[in-house]
C-alpha positions, 0 to 999 in steps of 0.5 A, a space after each residue: 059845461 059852463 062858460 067863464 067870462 072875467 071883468 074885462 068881458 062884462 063891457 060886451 055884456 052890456 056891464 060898466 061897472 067898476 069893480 068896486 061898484 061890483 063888490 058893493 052890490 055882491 054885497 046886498 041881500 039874497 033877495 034884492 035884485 040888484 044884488 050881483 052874482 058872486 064869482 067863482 073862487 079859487 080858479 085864478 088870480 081875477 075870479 071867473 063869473 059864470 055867464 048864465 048868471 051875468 046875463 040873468 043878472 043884465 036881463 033882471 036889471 032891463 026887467 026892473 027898468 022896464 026895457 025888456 
């Protein structure tokens, strides 16, 4: 089963992005890599991120900086 992290976890992963900086890089093309992993609708309130997806998303990020 896959784990659930929320917006509030993301600092532990090494995330400090604002939600809106979020919603503007969800919003970049399929193929960019800084797009970010879209949420898990209709579970809650604040939507759910899967956590394989968010740290994909970090480790592509340090790839594309060169610090992997």
């Amino acid at each position: 089963m896959r784990r659930l992290i929320y917006h509030r976890d993301f600092p532990e992963k090494g995330i400090t992005l604002g939600k809106d900086q979020i919603r503007r890089l969800r919003k970049l093309p399929a193929d960019n890599p800084r797009k970010f992993p879209d949420p898990i609708r209709g579970l809650s309130r604040e939507p759910p991120y899967d956590e394989d997806e968010i740290e994909a998303y970090v480790q592509r990020r340090m790839e594309d900086r060169g610090e992997a």
